[in-house]
KOLRO-370351 format. One record per residue (C-alpha): x, y negated, z negated; residue number from 0; residue in one letter. Coordinates in steps of 0.2 Angstrom, whole numbers, plus 5000, padded with zeros to 4 digits. Layout:
KOLRO-370351
+------+------+------+-----+----+
|   px |   py |   pz |   i | aa |
+------+------+------+-----+----+
|    X |    Y |    Z | NUM |  A |
...
+------+------+------+-----+----+
END
This chain:
KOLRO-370351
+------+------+------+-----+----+
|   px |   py |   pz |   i | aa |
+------+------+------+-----+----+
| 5493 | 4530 | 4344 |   0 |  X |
| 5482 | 4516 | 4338 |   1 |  X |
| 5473 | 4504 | 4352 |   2 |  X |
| 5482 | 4485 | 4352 |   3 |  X |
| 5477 | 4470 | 4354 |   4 |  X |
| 5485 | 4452 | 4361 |   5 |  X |
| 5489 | 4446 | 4343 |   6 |  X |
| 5500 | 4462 | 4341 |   7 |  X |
| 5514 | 4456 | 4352 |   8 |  X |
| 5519 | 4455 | 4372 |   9 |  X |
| 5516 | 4469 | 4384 |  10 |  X |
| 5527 | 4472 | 4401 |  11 |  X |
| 5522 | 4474 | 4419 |  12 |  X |
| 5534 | 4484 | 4431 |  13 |  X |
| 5531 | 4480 | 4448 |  14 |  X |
| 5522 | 4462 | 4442 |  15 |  X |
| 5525 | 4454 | 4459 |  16 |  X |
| 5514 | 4468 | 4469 |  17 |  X |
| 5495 | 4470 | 4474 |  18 |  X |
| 5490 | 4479 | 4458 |  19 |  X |
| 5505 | 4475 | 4450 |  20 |  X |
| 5498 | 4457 | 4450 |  21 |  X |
| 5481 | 4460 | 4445 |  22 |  X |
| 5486 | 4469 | 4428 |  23 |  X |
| 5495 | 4451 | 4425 |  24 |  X |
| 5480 | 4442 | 4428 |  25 |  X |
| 5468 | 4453 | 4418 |  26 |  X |
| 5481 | 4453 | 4404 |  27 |  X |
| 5483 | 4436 | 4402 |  28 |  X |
| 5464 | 4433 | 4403 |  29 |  X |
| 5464 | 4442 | 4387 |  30 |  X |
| 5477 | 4433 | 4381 |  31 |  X |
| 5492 | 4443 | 4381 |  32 |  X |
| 5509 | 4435 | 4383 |  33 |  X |
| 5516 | 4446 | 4399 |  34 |  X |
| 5532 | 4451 | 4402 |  35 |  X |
| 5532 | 4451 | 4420 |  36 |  X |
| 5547 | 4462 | 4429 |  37 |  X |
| 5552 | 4460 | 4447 |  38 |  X |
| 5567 | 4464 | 4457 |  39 |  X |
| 5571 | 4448 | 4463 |  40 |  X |
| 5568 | 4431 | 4455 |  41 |  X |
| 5575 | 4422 | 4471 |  42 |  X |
| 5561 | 4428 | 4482 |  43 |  X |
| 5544 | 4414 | 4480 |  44 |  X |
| 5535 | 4425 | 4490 |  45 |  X |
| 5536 | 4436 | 4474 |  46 |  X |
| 5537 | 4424 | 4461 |  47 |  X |
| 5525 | 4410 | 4466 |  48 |  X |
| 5509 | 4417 | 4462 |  49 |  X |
| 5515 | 4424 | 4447 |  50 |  X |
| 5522 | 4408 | 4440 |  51 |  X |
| 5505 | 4398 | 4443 |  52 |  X |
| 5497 | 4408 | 4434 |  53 |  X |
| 5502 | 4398 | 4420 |  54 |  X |
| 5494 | 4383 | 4427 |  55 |  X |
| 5476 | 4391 | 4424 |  56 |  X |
| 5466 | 4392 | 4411 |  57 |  X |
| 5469 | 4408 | 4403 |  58 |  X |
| 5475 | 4409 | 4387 |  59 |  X |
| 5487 | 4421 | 4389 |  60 |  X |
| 5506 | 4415 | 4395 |  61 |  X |
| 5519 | 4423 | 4406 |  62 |  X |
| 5537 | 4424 | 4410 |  63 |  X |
| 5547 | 4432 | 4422 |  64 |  X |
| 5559 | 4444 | 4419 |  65 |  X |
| 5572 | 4454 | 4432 |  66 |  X |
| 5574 | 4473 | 4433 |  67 |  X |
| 5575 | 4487 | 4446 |  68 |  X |
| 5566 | 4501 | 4444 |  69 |  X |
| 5582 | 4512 | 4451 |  70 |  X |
| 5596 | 4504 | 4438 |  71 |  X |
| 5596 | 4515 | 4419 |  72 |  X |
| 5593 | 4502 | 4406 |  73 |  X |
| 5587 | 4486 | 4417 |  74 |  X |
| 5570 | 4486 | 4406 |  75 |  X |
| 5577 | 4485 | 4389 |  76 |  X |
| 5577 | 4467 | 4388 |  77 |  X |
| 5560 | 4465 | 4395 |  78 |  X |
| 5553 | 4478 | 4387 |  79 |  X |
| 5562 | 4472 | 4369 |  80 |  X |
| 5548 | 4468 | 4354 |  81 |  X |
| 5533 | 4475 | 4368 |  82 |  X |
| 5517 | 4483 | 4360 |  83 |  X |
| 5511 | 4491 | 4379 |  84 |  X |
| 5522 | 4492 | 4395 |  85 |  X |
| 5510 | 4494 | 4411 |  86 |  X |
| 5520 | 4502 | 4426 |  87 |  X |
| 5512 | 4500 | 4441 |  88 |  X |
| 5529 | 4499 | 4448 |  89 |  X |
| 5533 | 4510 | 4463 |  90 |  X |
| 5543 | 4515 | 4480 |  91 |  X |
| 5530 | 4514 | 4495 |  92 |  X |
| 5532 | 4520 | 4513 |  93 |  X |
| 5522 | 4509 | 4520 |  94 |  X |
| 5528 | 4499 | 4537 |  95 |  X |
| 5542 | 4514 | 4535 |  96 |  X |
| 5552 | 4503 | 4519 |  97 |  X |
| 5556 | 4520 | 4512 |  98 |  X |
| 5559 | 4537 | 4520 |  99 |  X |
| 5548 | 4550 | 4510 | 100 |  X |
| 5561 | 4557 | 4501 | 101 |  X |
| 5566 | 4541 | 4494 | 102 |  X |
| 5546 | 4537 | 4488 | 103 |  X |
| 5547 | 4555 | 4480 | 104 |  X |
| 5567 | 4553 | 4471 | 105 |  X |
| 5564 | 4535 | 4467 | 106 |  X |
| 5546 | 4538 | 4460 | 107 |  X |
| 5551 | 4550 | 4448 | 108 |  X |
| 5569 | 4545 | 4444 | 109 |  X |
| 5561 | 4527 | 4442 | 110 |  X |
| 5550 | 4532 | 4432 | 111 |  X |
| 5564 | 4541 | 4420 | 112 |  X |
| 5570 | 4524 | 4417 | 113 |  X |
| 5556 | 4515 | 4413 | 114 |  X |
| 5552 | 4530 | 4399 | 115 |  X |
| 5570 | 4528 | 4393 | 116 |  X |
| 5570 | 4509 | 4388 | 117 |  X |
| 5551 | 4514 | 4382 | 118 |  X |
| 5561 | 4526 | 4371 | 119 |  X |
| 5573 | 4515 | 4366 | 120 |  X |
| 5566 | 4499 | 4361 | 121 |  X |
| 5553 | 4510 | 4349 | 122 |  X |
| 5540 | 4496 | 4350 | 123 |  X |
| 5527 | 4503 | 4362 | 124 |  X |
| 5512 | 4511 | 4357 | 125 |  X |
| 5501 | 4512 | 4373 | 126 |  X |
| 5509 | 4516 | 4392 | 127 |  X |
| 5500 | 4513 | 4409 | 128 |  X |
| 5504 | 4522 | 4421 | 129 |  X |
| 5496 | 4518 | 4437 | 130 |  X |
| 5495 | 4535 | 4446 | 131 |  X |
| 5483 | 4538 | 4459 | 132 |  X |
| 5467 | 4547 | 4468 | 133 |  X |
| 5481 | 4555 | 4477 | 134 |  X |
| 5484 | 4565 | 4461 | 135 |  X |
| 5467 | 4568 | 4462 | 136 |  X |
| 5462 | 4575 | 4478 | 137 |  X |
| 5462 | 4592 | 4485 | 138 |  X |
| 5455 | 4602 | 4498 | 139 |  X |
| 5438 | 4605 | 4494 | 140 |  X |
| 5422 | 4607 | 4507 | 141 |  X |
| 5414 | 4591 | 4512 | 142 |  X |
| 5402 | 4583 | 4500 | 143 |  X |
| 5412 | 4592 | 4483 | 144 |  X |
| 5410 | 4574 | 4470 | 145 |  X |
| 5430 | 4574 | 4461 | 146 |  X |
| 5430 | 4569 | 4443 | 147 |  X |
| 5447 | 4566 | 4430 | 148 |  X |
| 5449 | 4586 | 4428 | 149 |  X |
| 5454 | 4587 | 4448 | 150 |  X |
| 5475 | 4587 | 4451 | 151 |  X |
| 5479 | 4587 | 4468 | 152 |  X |
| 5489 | 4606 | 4464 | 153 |  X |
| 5471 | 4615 | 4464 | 154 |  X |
| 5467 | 4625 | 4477 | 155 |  X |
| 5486 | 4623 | 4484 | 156 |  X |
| 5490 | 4644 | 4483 | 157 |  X |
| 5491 | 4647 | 4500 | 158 |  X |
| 5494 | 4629 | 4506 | 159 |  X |
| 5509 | 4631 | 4518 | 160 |  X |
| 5507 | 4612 | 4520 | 161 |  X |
| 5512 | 4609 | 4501 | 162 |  X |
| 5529 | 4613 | 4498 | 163 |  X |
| 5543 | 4602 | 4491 | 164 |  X |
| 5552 | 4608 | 4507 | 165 |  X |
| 5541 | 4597 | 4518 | 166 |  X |
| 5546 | 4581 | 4510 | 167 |  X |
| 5556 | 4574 | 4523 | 168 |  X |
| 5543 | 4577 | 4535 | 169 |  X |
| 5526 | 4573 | 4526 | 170 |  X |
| 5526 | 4556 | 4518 | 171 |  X |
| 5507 | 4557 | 4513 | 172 |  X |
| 5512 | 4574 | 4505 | 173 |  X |
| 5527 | 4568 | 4495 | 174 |  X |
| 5519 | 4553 | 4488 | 175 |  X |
| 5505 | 4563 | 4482 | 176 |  X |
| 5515 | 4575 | 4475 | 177 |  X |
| 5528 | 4563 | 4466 | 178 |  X |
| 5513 | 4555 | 4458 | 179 |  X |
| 5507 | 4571 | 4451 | 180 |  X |
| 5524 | 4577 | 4443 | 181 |  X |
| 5527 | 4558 | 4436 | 182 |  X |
| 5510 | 4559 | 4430 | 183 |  X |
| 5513 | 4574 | 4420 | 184 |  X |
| 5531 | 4571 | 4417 | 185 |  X |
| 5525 | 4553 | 4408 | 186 |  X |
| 5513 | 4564 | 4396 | 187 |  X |
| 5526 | 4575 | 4390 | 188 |  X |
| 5537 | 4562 | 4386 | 189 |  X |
| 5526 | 4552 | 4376 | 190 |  X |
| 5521 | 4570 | 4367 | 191 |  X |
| 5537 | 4574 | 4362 | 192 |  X |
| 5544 | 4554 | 4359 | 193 |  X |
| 5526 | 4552 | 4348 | 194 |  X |
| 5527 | 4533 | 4343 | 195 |  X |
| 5514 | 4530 | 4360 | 196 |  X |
| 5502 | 4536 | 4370 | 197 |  X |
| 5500 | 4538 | 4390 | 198 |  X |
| 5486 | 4535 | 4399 | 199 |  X |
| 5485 | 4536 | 4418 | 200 |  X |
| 5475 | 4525 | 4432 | 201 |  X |
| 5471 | 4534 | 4446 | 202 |  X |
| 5464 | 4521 | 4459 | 203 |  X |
| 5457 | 4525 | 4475 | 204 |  X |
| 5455 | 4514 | 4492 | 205 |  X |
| 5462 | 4498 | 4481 | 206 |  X |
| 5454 | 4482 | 4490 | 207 |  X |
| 5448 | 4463 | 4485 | 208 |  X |
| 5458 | 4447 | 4484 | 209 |  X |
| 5477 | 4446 | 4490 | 210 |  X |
| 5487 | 4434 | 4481 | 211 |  X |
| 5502 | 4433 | 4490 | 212 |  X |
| 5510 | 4436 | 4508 | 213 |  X |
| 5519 | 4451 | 4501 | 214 |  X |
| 5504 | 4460 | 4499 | 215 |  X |
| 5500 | 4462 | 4515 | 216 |  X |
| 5511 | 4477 | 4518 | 217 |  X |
| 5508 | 4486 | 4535 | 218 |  X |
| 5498 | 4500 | 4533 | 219 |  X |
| 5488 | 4498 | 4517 | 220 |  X |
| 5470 | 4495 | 4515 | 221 |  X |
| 5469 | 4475 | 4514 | 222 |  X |
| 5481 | 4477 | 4531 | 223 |  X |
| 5469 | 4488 | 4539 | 224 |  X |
| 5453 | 4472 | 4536 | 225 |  X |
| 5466 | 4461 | 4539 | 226 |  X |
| 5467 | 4471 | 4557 | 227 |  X |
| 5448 | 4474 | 4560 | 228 |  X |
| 5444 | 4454 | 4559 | 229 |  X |
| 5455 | 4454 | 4573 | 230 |  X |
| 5447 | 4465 | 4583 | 231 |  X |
| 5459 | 4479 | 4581 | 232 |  X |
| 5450 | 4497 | 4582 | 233 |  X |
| 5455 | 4504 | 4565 | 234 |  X |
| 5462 | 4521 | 4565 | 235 |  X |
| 5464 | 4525 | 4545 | 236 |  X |
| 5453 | 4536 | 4537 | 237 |  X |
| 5441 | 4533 | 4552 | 238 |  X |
| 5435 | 4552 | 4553 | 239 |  X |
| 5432 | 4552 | 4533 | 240 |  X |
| 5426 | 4539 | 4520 | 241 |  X |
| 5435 | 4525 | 4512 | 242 |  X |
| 5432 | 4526 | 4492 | 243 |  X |
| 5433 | 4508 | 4487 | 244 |  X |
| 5439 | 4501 | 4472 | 245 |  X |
| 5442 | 4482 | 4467 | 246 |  X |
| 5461 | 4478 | 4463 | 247 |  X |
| 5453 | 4466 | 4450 | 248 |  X |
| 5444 | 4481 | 4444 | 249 |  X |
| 5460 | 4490 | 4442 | 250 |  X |
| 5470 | 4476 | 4433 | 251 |  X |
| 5454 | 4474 | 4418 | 252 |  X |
| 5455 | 4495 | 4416 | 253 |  X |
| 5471 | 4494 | 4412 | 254 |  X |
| 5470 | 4481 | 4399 | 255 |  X |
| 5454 | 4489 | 4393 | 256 |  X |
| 5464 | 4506 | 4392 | 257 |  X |
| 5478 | 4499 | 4381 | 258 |  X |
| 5463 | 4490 | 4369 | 259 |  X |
| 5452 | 4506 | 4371 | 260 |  X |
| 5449 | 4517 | 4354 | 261 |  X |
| 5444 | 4531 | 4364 | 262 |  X |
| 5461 | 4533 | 4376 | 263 |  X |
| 5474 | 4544 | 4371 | 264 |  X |
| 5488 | 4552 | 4378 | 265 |  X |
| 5482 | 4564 | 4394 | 266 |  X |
| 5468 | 4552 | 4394 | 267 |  X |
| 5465 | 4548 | 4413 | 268 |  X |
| 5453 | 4538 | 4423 | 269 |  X |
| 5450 | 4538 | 4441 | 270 |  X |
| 5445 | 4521 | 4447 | 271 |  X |
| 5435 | 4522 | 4464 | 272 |  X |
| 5418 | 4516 | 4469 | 273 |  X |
| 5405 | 4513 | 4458 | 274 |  X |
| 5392 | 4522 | 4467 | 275 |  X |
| 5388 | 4528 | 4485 | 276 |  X |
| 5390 | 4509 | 4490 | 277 |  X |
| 5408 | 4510 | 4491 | 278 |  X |
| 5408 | 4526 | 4499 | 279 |  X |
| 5406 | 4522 | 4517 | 280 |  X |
| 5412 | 4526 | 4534 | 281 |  X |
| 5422 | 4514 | 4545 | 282 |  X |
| 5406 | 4510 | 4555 | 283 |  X |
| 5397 | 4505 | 4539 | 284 |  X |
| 5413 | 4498 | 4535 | 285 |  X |
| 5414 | 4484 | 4550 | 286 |  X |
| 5394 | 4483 | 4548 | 287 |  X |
| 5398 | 4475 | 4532 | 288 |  X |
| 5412 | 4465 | 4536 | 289 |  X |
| 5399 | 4457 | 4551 | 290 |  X |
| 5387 | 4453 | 4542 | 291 |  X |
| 5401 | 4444 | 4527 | 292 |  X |
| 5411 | 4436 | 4542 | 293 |  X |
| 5396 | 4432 | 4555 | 294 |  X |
| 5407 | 4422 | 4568 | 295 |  X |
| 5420 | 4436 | 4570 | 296 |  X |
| 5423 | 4448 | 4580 | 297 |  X |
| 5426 | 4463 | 4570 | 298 |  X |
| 5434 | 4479 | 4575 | 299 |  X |
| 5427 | 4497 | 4572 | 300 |  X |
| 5435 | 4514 | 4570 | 301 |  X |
| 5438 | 4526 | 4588 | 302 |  X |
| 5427 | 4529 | 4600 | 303 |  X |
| 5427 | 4549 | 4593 | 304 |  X |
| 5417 | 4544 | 4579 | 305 |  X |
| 5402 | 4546 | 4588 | 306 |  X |
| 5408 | 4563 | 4593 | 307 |  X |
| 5408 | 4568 | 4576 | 308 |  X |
| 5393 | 4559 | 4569 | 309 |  X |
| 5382 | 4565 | 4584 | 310 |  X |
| 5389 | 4583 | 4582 | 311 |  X |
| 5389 | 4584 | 4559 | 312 |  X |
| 5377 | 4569 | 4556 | 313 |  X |
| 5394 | 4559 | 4549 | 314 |  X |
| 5410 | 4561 | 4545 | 315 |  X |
| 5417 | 4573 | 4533 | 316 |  X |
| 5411 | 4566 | 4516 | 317 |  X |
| 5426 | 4564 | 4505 | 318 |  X |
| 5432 | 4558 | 4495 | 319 |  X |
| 5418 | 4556 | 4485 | 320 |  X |
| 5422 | 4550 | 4466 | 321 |  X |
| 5414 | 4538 | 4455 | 322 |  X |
| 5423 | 4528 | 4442 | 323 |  X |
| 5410 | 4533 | 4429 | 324 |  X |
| 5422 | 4537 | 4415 | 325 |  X |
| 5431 | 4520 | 4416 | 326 |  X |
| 5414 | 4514 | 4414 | 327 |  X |
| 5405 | 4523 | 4400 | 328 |  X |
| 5425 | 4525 | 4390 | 329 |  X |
| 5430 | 4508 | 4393 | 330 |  X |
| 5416 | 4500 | 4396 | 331 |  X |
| 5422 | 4492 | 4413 | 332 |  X |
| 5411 | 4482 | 4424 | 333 |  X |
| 5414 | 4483 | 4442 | 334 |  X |
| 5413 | 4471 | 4457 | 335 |  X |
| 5400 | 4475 | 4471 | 336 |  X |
| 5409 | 4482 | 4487 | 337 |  X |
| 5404 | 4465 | 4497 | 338 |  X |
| 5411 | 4456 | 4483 | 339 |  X |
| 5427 | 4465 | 4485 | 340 |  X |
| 5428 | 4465 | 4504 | 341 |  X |
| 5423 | 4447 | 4506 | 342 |  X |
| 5436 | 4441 | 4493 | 343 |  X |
| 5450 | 4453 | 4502 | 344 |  X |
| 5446 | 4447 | 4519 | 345 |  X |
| 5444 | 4427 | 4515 | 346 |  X |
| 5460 | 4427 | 4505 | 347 |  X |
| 5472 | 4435 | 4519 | 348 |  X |
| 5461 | 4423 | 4532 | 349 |  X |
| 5466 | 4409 | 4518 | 350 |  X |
| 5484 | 4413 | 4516 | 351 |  X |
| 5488 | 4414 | 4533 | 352 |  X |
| 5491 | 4432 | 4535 | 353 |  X |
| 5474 | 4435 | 4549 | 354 |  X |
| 5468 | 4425 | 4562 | 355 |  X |
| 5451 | 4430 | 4566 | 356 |  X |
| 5445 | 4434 | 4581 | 357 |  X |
| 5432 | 4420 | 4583 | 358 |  X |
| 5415 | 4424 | 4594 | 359 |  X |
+------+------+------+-----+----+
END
């Protein structure tokens, strides 16, 4: 399907009101796109303040809100009606245990079916987002192996007793990654056998940079886990591998870039992770930068056991390593630098309220 452009008409965001979710609408609207934005509840401020004073700035694109559940057939086909892109970023998470894992891997792909469906029926959409994830990009692989877009998290999974749609209940990590591949690919088919639009997925990595609302703080994720260290809190994810970071501004403009790009088609996917080996650090590194961006804080670091492992293998196991070099040579994305990204996300939770620094 042909690339599209703001003058062609409004595009939709599912999950508008979420960390990425928020992002895309931003970046879209800085192209001037009229945005479509869907929530679930348009009684909650928390979700739609941010959004709606978005309007206030200087962007010439404009927004209005729109209510729909990702779970309820046929709550998108008035948002979606006369829209020339939909962008689902739209999810179930398990973070801070809102979801049991069963319910992320059902509600993914049956949410999913639903968004496709009013897709389908309104027959105005030539470009879909879907904002997938590295998670349907890693697989085991020996330390130091560099991912690229032609990675899916089923390789090497043969004699994987771990990776069975039997463990669902009891491997959340393993039913989200999952779910994301089979929604991934389910979305492709779709779109190849509807043929009036194109799919193109976003597979971001460690998402970090500017939080603009309390409801992105959700417990668990990786703006949580800086909001934890500038309070002194050891930091026990990912500590004993790297965190592969990515800008959530860097993730809305991709997406907008992807439904402009004249390159994209359907199948086409872009993993969006650090730029270089910059944003590929350990969580040592990781709280070295953030002392140097925050000099009066007292920032916490990873366990004690790091230096087990760094003193016995030289440094943690090195992966995930990927490079968003696609989304940059394709789309022509320019990225923020990894101190950009982590200054902005820790100043902004500090600024909404959501930290209080452990002051030296």
């Amino acid at each position: 399907m042909p690339a599209v452009k703001s003058l062609d008409g409004p595009v939709a965001v599912t999950g508008a009101s979420g960390y990425i979710g928020s992002h895309v609408v931003v970046a879209l609207m800085k192209h001037g796109y009229n945005v479509h934005a869907c929530i679930t509840d348009l009684n909650n401020p928390e979700k739609t303040d941010h959004l709606l004073k978005l309007n206030q700035c200087d962007y010439s694109g404009q927004l209005d809100l729109f209510s729909a559940n990702l779970l309820e057939e046929g709550s998108y086909d008035i948002p979606f009606t006369d829209c020339i892109a939909v962008l689902h970023a739209a999810t179930p998470m398990g973070y801070g245990g809102a979801n049991t894992p069963h319910q992320v891997y059902d509600g993914m792909l049956n949410g999913t079916k639903n968004i496709l469906n009013s897709v389908k029926k309104v027959g105005t959409v030539k470009r879909f987002v879907y904002t997938s994830s590295f998670a349907a990009i890693h697989h085991p692989m020996p330390s130091g192996y560099i991912f690229t877009e032609k990675d899916w998290a089923t390789d090497n999974r043969d004699n994987d007793p771990s990776w069975s749609h039997n463990r669902i209940d009891e491997d959340g990590v393993m039913a989200y990654n999952m779910a994301k591949i089979e929604t991934e690919l389910m979305c492709y088919d779709f779109a190849e056998k509807d043929g009036r639009f194109d799919v193109i997925s976003a597979c971001p990595n460690s998402v970090l940079g500017p939080v603009l609302s309390k409801v992105h703080n959700s417990v668990g994720s990786w703006q949580w886990c800086i909001g934890q260290m500038l309070m002194r809190v050891t930091c026990k994810r990912a500590w004993n591998y790297l965190w592969n970071i990515v800008d959530v501004r860097d993730v809305g403009e991709s997406q907008v870039l992807m439904i402009e790009s004249k390159v994209s088609k359907n199948r086409s996917r872009y993993q969006l992770c650090a730029t270089d080996e910059s944003g590929e650090i350990n969580v040592l590194q990781l709280q070295a930068l953030l002392l140097k961006l925050f000099p009066k804080v007292n920032v916490g670091g990873p366990p004690d056991e790091i230096h087990a492992i760094i003193n016995k293998y030289g440094n943690v196991y090195q992966t995930p390593l990927a490079h968003c070099d696609k989304a940059r040579k394709e789309l022509g994305l320019e990225t923020h630098s990894v101190e950009d990204t982590l200054r902005e996300t820790g100043q902004t939770m500090i600024d909404l309220g959501l930290v209080k620094p452990n002051w030296k």
